[in-house]
C-alpha positions in Angstrom: -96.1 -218.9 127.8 -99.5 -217.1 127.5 -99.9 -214.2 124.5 -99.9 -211.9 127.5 -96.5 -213.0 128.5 -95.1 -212.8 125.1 -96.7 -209.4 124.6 -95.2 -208.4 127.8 -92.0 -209.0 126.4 -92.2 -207.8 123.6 -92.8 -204.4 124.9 -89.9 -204.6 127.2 -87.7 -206.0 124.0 -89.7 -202.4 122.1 -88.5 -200.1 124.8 -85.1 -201.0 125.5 -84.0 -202.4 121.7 -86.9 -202.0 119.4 -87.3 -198.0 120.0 -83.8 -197.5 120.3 -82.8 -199.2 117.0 -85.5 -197.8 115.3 -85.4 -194.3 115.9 -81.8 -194.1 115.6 -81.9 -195.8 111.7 -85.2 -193.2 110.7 -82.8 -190.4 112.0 -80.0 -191.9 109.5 -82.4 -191.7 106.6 -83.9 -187.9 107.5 -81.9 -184.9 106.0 -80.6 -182.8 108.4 -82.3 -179.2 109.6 -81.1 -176.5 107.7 -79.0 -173.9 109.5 -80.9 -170.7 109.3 -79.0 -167.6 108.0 -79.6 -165.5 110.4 -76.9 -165.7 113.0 -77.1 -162.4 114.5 -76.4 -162.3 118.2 -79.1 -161.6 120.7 -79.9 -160.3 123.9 -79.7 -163.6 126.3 -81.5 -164.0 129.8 -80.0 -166.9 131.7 -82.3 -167.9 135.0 -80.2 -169.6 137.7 -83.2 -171.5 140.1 -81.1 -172.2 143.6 -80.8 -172.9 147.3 -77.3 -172.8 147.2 -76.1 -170.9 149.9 -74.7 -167.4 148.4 -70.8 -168.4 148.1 -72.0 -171.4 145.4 -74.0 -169.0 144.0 -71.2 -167.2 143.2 -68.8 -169.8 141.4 -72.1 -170.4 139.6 -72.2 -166.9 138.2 -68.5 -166.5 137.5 -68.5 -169.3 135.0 -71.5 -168.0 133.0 -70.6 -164.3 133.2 -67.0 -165.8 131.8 -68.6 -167.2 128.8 -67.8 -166.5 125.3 -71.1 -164.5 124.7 -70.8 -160.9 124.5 -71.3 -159.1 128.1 -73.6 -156.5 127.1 -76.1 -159.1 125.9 -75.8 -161.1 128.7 -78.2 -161.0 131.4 -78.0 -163.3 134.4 -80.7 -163.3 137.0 -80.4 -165.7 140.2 -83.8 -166.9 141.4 -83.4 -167.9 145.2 -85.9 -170.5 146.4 -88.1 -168.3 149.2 -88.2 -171.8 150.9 -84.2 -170.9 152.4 -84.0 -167.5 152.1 -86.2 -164.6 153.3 -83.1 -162.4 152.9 -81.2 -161.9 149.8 -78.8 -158.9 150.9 -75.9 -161.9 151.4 -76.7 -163.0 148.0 -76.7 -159.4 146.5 -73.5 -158.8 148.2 -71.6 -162.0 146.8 -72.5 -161.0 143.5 -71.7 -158.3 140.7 -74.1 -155.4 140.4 -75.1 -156.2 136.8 -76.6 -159.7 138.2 -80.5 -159.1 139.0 -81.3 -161.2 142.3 -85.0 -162.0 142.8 -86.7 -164.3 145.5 -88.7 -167.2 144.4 -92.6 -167.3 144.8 -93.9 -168.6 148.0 -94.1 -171.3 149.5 -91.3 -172.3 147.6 -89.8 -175.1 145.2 -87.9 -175.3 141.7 -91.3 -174.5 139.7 -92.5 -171.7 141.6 -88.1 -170.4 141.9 -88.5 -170.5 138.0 -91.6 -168.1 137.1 -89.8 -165.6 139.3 -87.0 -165.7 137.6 -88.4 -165.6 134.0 -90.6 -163.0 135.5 -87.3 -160.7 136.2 -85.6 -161.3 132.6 -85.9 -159.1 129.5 -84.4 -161.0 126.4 -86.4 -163.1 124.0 -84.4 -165.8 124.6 -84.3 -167.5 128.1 -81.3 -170.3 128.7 -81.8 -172.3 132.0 -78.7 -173.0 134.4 -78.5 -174.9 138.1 -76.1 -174.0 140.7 -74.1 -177.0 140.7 -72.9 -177.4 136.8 -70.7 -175.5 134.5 -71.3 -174.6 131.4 -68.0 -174.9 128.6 -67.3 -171.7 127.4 -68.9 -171.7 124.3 -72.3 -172.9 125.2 -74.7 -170.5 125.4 -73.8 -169.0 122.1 -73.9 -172.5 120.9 -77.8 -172.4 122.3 -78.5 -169.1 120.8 -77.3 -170.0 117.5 -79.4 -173.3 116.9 -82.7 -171.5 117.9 -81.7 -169.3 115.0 -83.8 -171.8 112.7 -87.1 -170.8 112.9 -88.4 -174.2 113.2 -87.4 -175.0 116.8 -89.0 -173.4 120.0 -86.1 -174.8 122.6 -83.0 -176.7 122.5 -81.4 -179.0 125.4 -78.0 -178.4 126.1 -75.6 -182.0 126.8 -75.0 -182.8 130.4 -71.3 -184.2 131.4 -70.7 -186.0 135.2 -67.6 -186.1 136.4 -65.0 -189.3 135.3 -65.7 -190.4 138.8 -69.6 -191.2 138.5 -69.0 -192.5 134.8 -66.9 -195.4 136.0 -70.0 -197.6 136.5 -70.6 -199.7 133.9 -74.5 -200.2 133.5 -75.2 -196.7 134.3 -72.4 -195.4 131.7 -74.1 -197.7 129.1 -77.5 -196.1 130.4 -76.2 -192.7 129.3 -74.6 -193.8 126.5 -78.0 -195.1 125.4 -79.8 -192.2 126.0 -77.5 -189.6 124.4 -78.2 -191.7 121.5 -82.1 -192.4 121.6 -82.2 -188.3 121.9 -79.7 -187.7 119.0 -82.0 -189.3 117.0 -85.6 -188.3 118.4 -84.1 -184.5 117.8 -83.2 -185.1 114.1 -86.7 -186.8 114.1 -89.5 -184.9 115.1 -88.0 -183.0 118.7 -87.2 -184.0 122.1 -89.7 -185.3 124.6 -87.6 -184.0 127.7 -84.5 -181.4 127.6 -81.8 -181.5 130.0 -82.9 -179.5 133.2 -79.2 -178.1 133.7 -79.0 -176.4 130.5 -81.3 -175.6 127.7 -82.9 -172.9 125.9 -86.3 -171.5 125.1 -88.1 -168.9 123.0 -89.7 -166.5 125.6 -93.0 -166.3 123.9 -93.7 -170.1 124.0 -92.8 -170.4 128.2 -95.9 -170.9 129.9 -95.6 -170.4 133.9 -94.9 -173.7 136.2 -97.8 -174.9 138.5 -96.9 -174.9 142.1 -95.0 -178.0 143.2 -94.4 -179.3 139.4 -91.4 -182.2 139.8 -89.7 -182.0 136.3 -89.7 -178.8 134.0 -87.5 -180.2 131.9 -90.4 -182.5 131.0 -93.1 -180.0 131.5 -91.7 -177.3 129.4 -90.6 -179.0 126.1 -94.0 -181.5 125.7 -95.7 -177.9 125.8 -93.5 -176.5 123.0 -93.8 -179.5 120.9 -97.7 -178.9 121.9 -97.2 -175.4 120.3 -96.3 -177.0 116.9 -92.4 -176.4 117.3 -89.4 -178.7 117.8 -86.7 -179.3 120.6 -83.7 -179.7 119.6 -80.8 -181.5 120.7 -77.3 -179.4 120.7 -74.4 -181.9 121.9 -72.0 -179.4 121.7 -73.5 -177.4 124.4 -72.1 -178.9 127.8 -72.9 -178.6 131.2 -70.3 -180.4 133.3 -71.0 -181.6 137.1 -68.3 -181.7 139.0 -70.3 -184.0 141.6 -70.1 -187.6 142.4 -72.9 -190.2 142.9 -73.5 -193.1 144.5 -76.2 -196.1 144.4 -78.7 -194.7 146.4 -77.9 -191.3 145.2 -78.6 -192.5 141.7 -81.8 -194.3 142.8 -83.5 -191.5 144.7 -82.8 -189.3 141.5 -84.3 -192.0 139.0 -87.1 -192.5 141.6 -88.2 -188.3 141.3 -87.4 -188.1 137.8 -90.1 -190.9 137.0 -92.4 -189.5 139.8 -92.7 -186.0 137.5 -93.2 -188.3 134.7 -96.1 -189.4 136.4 -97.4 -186.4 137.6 -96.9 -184.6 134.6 -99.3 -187.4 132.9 -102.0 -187.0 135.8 -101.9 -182.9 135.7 -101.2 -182.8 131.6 -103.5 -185.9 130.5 -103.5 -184.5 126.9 -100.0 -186.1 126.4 -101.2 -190.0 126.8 -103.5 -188.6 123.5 -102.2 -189.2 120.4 -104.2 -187.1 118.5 -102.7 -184.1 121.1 -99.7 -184.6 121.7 -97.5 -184.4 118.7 -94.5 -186.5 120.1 -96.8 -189.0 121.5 -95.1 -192.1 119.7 -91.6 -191.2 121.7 -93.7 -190.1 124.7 -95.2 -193.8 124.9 -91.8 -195.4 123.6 -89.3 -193.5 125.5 -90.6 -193.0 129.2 -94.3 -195.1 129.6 -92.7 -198.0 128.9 -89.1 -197.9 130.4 -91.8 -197.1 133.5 -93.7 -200.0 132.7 -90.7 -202.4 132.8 -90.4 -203.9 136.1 -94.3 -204.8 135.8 -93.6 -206.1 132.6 -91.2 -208.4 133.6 -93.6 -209.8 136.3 -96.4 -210.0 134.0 -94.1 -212.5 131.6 -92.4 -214.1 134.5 -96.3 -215.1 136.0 -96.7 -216.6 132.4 -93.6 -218.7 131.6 -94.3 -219.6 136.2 -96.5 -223.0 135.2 -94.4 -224.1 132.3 -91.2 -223.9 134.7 -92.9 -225.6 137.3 -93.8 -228.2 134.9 -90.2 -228.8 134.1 -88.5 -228.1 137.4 -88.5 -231.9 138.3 -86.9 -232.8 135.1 -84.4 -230.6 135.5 -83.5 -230.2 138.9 -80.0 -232.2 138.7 -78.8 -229.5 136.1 -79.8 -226.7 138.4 -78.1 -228.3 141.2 -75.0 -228.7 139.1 -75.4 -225.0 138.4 -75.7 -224.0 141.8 -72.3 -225.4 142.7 -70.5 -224.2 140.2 -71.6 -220.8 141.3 -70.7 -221.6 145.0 -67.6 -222.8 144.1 -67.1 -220.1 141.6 -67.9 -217.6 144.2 -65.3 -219.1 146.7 -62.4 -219.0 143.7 -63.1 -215.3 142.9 -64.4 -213.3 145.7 -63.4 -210.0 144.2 -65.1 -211.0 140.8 -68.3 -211.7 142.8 -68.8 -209.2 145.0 -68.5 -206.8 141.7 -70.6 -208.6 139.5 -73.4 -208.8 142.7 -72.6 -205.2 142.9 -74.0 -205.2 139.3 -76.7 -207.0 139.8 -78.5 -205.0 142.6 -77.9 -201.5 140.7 -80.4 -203.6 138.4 -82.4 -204.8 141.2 -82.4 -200.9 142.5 -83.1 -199.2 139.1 -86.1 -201.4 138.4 -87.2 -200.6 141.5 -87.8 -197.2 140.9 -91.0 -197.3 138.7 -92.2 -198.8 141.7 -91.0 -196.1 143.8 -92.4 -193.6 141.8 -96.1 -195.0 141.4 -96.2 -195.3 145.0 -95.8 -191.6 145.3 -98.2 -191.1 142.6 -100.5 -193.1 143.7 -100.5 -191.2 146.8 -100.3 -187.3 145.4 -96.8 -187.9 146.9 -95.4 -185.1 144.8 -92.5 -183.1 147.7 -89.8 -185.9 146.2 -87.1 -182.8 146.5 -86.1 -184.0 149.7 -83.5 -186.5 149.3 -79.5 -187.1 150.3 -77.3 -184.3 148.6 -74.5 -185.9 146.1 -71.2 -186.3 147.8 -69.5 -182.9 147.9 -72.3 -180.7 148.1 -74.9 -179.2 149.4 -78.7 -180.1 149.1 -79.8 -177.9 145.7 -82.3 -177.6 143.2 -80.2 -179.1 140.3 -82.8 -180.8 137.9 -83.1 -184.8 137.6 -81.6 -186.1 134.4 -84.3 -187.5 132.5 
C-alpha cells in the first residue's frame, strides 16, 4: 500500500475512533463548568418555525404552554413558512390568544420562517422548537438554567426518536456515538452543531439567517463559538419524536444534513480557518472528515488494488472456498441473510450520502427540503439531526 493509502486510512480510523476516543478521555480529565449562582427565572421566547397545517400546530403549542416554566414568562410565537400559507386566520383561530402568530419572510423556507419569528419575540432568551417533537416537561427551564453561567452563549437540548426508529442496530450505535462525541466536545471547548429541535440562545449573539440556509443548527452555534462563547450540551433537556423512519427516510435526511454542512463551508469559509474559527479542531474532526469517508475508502482501496491483484492468483482457491461457504450459508439461514444484507446496504446507503451531498454542492443544489415526509406525518420543517 502507498503512504497515500495508509494516510487515507488513517484519517478514516481518526474520525470514526481516533476523535471519538480522544475527545471523550480530554473531557474525563477537564473540571466541570461551574454552575453560576444566579438562577433567577427569566422571561423565555420560544420560536416554533412550521408548515404544519394549523391542527399540528396546535398539539405543538399545548405541550410547550404545558411546561413546567412559569406562564407569565412564557412567550410562544409560531412562525408559519409564507411558502404554505398566505392566510394565518385558521392558525390564529386554533390557537390561544396569548400565542403571537407571524408569517415567515418571502419566498419562504426554515431560515427566512426563523428571522420572523425571532423578529416577533421579546425575551433575552430565545429557545427553538419544531412542530413535530415534544419537549419533557422540564425542559425549557432546564435550558434557561444552564445559560445561567455566563460563559455559554447557547445550549442544545437532547433529541429522543421513538423505540420504533431505535430498533436498528447501526443507526442506534450511530446515535449512541454521537451523544457521546458531543458530551465530551461540550465539556471541552462547545458544540460544533446543536440539535435543531430544541436548543437555546442568548438573543444578543443571534445574527439573522441568509435566505435558503440548509442547517441553522450548524449556522447558528459556529457563529457563537465565533463570538468567543460556548455551546453547551444539556442531556437532560429532551425533545421526543414521536415519528418513525425508514432507510430512505434516514438517507434523504443524512444526505441534506451534509449538504448544509457544505454550504455552510462555501457561504462561511472562515470556519475551514483555524486561526478563525475557535472550534476548528472538532469542525475538521467531527464533520469534514465523516464527509470525507466514502472518498477515503476509495483513495486506500485504489492503493492496496495492485498488491491484491498481485496475490489474487495465489489465493483464489481460498476465496473460492469462501464463496461457498457463504452460498451455502446463505441457503441454511435465509432469515439471518436477508438481515445481515439488510445491514450491509444501510452502510452502502449512508456512505453514499457525502456523495449525495457534494453533488448538490457542487451544483448550488441548495432546495434539499423537498423530500418523503417520515411515516405518520406530514411534510414539515423539523430540522435534520446533525
Amino acid at each position: 500500500m502507498t503512504i497515500l493509502g495508509v494516510v487515507a486510512l488513517v484519517l478514516v480510523s481518526i474520525a470514526w475512533v481516533g476523535y471519538p476516543l480522544a475527545v471523550t478521555l480530554l473531557s474525563w480529565l477537564r473540571p466541570g463548568s461551574a454552575s453560576s449562582p444566579d438562577q433567577t427565572l427569566r422571561s423565555v421566547s420560544v420560536v416554533v418555525a412550521t408548515r404544519e397545517a394549523p391542527a399540528v400546530v396546535a398539539g405543538r403549542v399545548e405541550n410547550l404552554l404545558s411546561t413546567t416554566y412559569p406562564r407569565d414568562l412564557l412567550e410562544v410565537v409560531v412562525a408559519v413558512d409564507a411558502a404554505v400559507a398566505s392566510d394565518l386566520s385558521d392558525y390564529v383561530a386554533h390557537l390561544p390568544s396569548t400565542v403571537r402568530v407571524v408569517r415567515g419572510d418571502p419566498p419562504g423556507g426554515k431560515a427566512l420562517t426563523l428571522n420572523a419569528g425571532v423578529r416577533a419575540t421579546s425575551s433575552d432568551t430565545l429557545v427553538f422548537a419544531d412542530s413535530a417533537q415534544r419537549f419533557d416537561a422540564g425542559a425549557i427551564s432546564m435550558l434557561v438554567t444552564f445559560l445561567a453561567n455566563a460563559e455559554f452563549g447557547a445550549v442544545s437540548g437532547a433529541y429522543r426518536t421513538s423505540p420504533a426508529a431505535g430498533e436498528f442496530l447501526p443507526l442506534r450505535a450511530f446515535w449512541r456515538l454521537e451523544t457521546q462525541i458531543r458530551r465530551a466536545e461540550a465539556r471541552l471547548q462547545g458544540l460544533v452543531a446543536v440539535t435543531g429541535a430544541i436548543y437555546a440562545i442568548r438573543r444578543r449573539l443571534w445574527r439573522p439567517l441568509p435566505p435558503g440556509l440548509i442547517c441553522d443548527d450548524l449556522y447558528v452555534p459556529l457563529h457563537v463559538a465565533a463570538s468567543g462563547s460556548r455551546v453547551g450540551f444539556c442531556e437532560e433537556a429532551l425533545a421526543s419524536d414521536p415519528r418513525t423512519f425508514d432507510l430512505r427516510q434516514e438517507f434523504s435526511r443524512k444526505a441534506r444534513t451534509l449538504t448544509g454542512l457544505l454550504q455552510v463551508c462555501r457561504w462561511c469559509p472562515w470556519v475551514l480557518l483555524p486561526w478563525r474559527n475557535p472550534v476548528w479542531l472538532q469542525f475538521v474532526c467531527h464533520k469534514l472528515l465523516r464527509l470525507a469517508t466514502p472518498y477515503l475508502l476509495v483513495l486506500s482501496l485504489v492503493a492496496v488494488a495492485p498488491a491484491l491483484a498481485n496475490r489474487a492468483v495465489a489465493f483464489w482457491p481460498a476465496g473460492a472456498a469462501a464463496l461457498a461457504l457463504l452460498v451455502m450459508a446463505a441457503v441454511a439461514r435465509p432469515t439471518l441473510t436477508r438481515r445481515i444484507l439488510n445491514r450491509a446496504t444501510w452502510v452502502i446507503w449512508f456512505l453514499a450520502t457525502p456523495i449525495v451531498a457534494t453533488f448538490n454542492a457542487m451544483h448550488g443544489r441548495w432546495d434539499v427540503w423537498q423530500e418523503a415526509a417520515p411515516a405518520g406525518s406530514d411534510a414539515s420543517l423539523t430540522a435534520a439531526r446533525v
